[in-house]
One Martini backbone bead per residue (centre of mass of N, CA, C, O) as a GRO file, in nm:
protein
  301
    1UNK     BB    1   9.277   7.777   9.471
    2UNK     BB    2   9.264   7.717   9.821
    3UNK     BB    3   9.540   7.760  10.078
    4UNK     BB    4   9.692   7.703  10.405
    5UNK     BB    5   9.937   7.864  10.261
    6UNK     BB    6  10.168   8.100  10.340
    7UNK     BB    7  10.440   7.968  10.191
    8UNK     BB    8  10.636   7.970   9.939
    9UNK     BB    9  10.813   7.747   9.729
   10UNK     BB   10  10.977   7.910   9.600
   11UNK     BB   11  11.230   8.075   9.437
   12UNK     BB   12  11.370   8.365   9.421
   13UNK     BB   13  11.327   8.373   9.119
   14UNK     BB   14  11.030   8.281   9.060
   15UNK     BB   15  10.946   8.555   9.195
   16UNK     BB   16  11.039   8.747   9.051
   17UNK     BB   17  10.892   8.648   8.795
   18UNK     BB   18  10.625   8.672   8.856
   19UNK     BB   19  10.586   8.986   8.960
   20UNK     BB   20  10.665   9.067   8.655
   21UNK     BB   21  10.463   8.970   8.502
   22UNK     BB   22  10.216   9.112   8.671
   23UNK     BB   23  10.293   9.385   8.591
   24UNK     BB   24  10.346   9.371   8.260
   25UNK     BB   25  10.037   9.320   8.219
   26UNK     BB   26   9.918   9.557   8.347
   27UNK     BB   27  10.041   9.746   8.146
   28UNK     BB   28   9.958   9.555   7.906
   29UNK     BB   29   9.647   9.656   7.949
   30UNK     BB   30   9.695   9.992   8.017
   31UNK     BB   31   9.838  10.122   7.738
   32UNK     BB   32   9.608  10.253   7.579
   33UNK     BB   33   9.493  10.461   7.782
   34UNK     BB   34   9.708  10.500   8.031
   35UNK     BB   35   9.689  10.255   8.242
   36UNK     BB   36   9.849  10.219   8.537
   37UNK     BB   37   9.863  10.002   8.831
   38UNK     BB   38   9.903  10.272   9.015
   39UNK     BB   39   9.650  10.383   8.971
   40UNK     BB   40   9.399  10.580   9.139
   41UNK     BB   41   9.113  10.721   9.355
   42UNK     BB   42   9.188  10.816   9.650
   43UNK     BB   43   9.100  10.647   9.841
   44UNK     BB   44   9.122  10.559  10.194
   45UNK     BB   45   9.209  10.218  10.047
   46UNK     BB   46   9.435  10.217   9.820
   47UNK     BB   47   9.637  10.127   9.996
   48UNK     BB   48   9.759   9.878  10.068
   49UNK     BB   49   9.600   9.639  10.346
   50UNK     BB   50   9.667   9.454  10.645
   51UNK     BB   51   9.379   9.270  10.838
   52UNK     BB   52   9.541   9.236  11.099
   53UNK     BB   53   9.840   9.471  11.114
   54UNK     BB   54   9.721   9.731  10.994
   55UNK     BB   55   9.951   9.722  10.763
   56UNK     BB   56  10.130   9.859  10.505
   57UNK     BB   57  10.202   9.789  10.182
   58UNK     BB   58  10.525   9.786  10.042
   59UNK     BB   59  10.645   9.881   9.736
   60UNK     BB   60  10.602   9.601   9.579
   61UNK     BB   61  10.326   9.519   9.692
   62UNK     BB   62  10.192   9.742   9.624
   63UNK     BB   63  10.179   9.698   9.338
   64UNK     BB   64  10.148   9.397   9.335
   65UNK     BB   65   9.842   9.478   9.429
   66UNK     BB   66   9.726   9.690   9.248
   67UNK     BB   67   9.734   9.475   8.994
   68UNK     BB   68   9.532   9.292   9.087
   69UNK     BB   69   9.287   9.484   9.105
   70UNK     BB   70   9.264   9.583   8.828
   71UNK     BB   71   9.215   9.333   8.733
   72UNK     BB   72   8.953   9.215   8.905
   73UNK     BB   73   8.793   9.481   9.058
   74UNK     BB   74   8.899   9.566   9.346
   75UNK     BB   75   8.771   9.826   9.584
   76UNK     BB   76   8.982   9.737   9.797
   77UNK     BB   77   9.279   9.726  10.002
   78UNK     BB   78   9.234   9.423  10.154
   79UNK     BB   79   9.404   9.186  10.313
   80UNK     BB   80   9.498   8.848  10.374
   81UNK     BB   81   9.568   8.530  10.414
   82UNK     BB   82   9.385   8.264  10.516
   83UNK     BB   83   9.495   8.244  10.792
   84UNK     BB   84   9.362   8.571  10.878
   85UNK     BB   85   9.051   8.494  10.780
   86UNK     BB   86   8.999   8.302  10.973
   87UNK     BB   87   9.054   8.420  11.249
   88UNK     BB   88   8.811   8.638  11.206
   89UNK     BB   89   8.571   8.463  11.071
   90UNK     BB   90   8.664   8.398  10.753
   91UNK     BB   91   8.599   8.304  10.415
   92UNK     BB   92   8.753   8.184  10.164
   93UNK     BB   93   8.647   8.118   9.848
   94UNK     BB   94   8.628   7.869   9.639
   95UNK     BB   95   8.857   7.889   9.364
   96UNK     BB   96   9.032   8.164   9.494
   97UNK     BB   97   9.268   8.358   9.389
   98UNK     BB   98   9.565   8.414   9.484
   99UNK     BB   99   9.848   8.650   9.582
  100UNK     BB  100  10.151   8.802   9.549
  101UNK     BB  101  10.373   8.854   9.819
  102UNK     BB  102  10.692   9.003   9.970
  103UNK     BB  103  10.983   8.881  10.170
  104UNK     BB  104  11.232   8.977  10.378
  105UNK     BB  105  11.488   8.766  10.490
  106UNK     BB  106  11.677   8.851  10.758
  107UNK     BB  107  12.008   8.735  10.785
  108UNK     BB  108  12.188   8.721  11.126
  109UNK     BB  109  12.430   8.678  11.411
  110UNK     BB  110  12.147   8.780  11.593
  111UNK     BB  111  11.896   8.752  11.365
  112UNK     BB  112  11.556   8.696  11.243
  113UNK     BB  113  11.384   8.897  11.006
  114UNK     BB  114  11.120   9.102  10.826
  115UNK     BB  115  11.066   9.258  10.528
  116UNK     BB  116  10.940   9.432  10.219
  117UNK     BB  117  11.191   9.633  10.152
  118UNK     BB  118  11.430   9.516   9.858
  119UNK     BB  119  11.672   9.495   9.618
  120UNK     BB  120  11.847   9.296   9.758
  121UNK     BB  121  12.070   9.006   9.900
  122UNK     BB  122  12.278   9.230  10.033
  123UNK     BB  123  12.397   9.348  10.374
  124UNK     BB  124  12.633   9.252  10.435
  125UNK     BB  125  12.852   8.995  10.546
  126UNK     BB  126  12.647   8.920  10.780
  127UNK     BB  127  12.397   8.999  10.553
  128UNK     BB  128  12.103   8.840  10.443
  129UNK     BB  129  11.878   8.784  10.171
  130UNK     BB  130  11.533   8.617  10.163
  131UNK     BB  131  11.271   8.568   9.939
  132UNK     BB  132  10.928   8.581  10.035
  133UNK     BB  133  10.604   8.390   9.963
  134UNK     BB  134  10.292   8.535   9.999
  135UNK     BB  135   9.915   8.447  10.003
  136UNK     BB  136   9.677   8.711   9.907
  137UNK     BB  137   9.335   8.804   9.994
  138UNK     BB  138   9.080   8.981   9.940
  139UNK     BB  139   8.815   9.105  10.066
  140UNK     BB  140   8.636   8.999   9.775
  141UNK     BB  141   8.731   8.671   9.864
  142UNK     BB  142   8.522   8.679  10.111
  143UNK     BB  143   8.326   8.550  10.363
  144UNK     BB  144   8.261   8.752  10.684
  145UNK     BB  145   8.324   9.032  10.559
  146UNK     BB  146   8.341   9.395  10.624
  147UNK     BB  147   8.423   9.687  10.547
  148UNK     BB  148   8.475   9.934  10.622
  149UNK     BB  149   8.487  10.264  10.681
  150UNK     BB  150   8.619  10.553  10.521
  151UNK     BB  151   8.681  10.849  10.561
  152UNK     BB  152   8.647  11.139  10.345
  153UNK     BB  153   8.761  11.399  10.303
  154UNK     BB  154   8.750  11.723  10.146
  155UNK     BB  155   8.923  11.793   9.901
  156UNK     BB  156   9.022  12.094   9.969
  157UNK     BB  157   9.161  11.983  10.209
  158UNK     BB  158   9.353  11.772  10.036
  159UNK     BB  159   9.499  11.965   9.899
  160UNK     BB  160   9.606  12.147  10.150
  161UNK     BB  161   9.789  11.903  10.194
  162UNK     BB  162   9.951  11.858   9.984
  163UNK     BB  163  10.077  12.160   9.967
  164UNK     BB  164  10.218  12.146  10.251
  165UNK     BB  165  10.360  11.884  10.176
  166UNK     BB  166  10.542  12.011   9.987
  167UNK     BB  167  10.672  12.248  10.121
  168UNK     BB  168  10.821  12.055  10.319
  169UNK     BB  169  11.048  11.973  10.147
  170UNK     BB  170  11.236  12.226  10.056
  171UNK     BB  171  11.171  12.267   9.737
  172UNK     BB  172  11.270  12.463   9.454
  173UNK     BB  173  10.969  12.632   9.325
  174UNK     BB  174  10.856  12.710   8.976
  175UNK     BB  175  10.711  12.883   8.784
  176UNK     BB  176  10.633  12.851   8.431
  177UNK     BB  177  10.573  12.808   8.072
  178UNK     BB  178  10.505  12.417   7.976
  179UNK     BB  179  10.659  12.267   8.144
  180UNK     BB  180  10.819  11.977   8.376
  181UNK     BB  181  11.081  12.003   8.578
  182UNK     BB  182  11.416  11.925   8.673
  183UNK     BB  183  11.730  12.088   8.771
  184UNK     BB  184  11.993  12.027   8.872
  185UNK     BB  185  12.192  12.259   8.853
  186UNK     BB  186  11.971  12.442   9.059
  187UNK     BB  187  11.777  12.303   9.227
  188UNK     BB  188  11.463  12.268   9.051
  189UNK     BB  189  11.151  12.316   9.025
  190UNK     BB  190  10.948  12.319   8.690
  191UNK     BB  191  10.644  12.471   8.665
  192UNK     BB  192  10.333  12.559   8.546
  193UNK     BB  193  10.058  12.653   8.601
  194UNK     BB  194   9.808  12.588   8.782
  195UNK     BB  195   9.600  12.678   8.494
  196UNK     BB  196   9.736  12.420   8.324
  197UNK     BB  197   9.566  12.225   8.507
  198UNK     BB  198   9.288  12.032   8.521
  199UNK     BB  199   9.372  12.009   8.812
  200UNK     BB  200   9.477  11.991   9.151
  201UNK     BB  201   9.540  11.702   9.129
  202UNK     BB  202   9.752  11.713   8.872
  203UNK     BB  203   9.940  11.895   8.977
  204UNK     BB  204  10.020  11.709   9.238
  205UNK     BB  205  10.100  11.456   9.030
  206UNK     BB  206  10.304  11.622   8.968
  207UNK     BB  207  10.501  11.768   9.125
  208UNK     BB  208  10.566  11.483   9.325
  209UNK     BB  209  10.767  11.372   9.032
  210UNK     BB  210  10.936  11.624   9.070
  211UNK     BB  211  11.018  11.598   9.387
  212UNK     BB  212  11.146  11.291   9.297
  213UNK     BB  213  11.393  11.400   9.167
  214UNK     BB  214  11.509  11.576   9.394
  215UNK     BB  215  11.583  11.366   9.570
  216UNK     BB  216  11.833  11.281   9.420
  217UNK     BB  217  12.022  11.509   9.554
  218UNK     BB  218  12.319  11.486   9.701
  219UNK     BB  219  12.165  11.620   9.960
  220UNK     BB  220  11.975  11.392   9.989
  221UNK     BB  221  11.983  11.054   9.800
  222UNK     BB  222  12.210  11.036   9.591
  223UNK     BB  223  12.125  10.977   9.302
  224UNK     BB  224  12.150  10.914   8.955
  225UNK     BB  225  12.051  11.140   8.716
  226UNK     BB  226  12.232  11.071   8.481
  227UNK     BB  227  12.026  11.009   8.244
  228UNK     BB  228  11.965  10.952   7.915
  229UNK     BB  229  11.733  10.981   7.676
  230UNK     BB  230  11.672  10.649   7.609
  231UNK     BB  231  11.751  10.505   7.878
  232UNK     BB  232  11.756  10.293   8.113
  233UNK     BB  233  11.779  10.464   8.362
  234UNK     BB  234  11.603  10.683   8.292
  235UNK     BB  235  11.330  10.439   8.313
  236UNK     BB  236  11.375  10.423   8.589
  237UNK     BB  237  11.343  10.684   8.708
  238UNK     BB  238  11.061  10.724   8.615
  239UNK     BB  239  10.940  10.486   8.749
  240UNK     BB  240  11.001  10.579   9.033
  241UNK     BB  241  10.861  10.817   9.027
  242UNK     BB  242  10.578  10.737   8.988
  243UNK     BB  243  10.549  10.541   9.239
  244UNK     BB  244  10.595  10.774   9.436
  245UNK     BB  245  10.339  10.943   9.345
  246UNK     BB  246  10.129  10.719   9.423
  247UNK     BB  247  10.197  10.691   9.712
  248UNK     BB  248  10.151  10.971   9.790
  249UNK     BB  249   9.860  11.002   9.649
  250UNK     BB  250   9.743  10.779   9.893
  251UNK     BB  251   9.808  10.919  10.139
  252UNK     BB  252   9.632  11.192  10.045
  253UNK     BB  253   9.416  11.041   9.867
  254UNK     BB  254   9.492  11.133   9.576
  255UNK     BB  255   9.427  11.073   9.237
  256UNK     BB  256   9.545  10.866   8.962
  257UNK     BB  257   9.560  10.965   8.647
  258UNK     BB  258   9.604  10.950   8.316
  259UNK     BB  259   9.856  10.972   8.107
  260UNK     BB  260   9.948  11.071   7.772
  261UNK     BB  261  10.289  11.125   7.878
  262UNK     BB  262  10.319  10.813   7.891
  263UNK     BB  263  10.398  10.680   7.590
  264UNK     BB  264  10.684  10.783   7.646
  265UNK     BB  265  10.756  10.507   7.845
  266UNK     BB  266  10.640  10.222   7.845
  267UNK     BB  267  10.818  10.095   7.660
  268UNK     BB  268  11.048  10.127   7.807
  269UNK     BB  269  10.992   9.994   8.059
  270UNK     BB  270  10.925   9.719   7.963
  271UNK     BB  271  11.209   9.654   7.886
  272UNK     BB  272  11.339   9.679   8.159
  273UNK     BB  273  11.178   9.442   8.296
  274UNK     BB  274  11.256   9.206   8.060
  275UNK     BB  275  11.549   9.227   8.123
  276UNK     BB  276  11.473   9.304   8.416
  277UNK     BB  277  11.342   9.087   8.732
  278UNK     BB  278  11.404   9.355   8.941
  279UNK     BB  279  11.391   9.632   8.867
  280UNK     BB  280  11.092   9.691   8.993
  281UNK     BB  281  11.240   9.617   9.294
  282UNK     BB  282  11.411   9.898   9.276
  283UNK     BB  283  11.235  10.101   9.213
  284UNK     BB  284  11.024  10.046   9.480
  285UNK     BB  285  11.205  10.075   9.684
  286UNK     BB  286  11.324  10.385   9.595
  287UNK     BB  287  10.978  10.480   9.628
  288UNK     BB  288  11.000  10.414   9.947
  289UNK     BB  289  11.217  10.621  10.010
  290UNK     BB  290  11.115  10.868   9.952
  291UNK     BB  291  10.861  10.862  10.091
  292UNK     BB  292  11.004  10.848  10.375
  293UNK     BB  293  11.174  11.122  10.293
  294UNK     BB  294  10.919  11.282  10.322
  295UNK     BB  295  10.767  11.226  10.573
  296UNK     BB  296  11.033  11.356  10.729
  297UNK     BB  297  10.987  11.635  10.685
  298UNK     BB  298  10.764  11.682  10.842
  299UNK     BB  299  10.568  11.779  11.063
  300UNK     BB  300  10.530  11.643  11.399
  301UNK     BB  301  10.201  11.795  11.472
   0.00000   0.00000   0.00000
């Protein structure tokens, strides 16, 4: 059914438990094949797009944009409200179901602003956040609108971008093994070699997992990462960095492909939402704060 309403009248909690219903179940429909709502495939438009703002949809919103599409098979990933397809002069069809993302409303003693990305309610006595949900459909959900065409670099560009966006993080990578991971310990990230692995992209998509883990080092944004294998803590950092590396490899074009070593987390992961429904929206916060601070790392030119 479609509504000329942009803004939802939910509560806060109704808003966490919908989005959160919406991520849990598309993990668990594509739990058998190890299929994650943010795997992508590396297209020019994979992260979500507001077809207005031309601005990337942040944080949670990504993941449940994600989830959305995996679910109906949506090409594109253009989004937008009904009246700001109505403004451009495409028609929602009838009957489409709209789908939900989320905006935090900052009120504080001199202004009221809205951003995308925050896991919190309150942000100093000052300032408070108030969750407010939005209907957005799909371009594939309109009639009288074309997606654009957006070229792709081809792979090895991509690829040549990935290497360096990875050097510019700064961060001691050494290869050798069979295992890939990060140890606190040395600050370093221990990859196996790159002959060990099924292509350049699933490479740089452990890579980025990896270095999503460093980036937790007290001298970068300093997050607890003391969680033992099979606590709660421990399933958060692992979605955490999950989600950071679907962020920069939609950034990068390169396609996140399903990991069978993914069986041993989704359990674990599913506990953790279902127990707690802002989990996903902190995990998505913390992971869209990496996001941007790889992207600060790179050179400006």
């Amino acid at each position: 059914m479609t509504t000329d309403r942009n803004v939802q009248t939910e509560t806060r909690n109704d808003i966490y438990e919908r989005v959160t219903s919406q991520i849990i179940a598309a993990i668990e429909a594509g739990a058998a094949d190890y299929r994650m709502p943010w795997h992508h495939n590396g297209s020019a438009i994979s992260t979500p797009v507001n077809v207005s703002s031309r601005k990337t949809y942040r944080g949670v919103n990504a993941i449940a944009l994600w989830a959305a599409a995996h679910a109906t098979g949506y090409p594109a990933g253009i989004w937008g409200t009904y009246r700001q397809w109505q403004a451009l002069g495409a028609q929602v069809r009838k009957g489409e179901r709209g789908h939900l993302v989320v905006f935090w409303k900052i009120a504080d003693r001199d202004s009221d602003t809205e951003r995308q990305d925050g896991g919190e309610d309150r942000d100093g006595p000052a300032r408070r956040m108030f969750a407010r949900g939005y209907t957005v459909f799909n371009c594939a959900q309109v009639d009288g609108y074309t997606p654009p065409e957006m070229p792709v670099l081809p792979e090895i560009e991509r690829i040549g971008h990935a290497e360096r966006f990875c050097a510019a993080l700064g961060i001691d990578i050494r290869h050798g093994g069979s295992q890939a991971c990060y140890s606190p310990v040395t600050d370093h990230v221990q990859m196996p070699e790159f002959a060990c692995f099924r292509d350049a992209l699933a490479y740089y998509a452990v890579l980025l997992h990896e270095c999503g883990h460093a980036s937790g080092a007290s001298h970068r944004l300093d997050r607890d990462l003391s969680g033992r294998f099979g606590s709660a803590a421990y399933a958060m950092e692992e979605c955490t960095v999950e989600l950071l590396s679907a962020m920069i490899c939609a950034d990068l074009n390169l396609s996140v492909e399903p990991r069978p070593d993914h069986a041993s987390y989704v359990a674990s992961w599913l506990e953790v939402l279902r127990s707690d429904k802002r989990a996903i929206f902190t995990a998505a916060a913390k992971a869209q704060e990496i996001a941007d601070w790889m992207h600060a790392q790179q050179p400006s030119h």
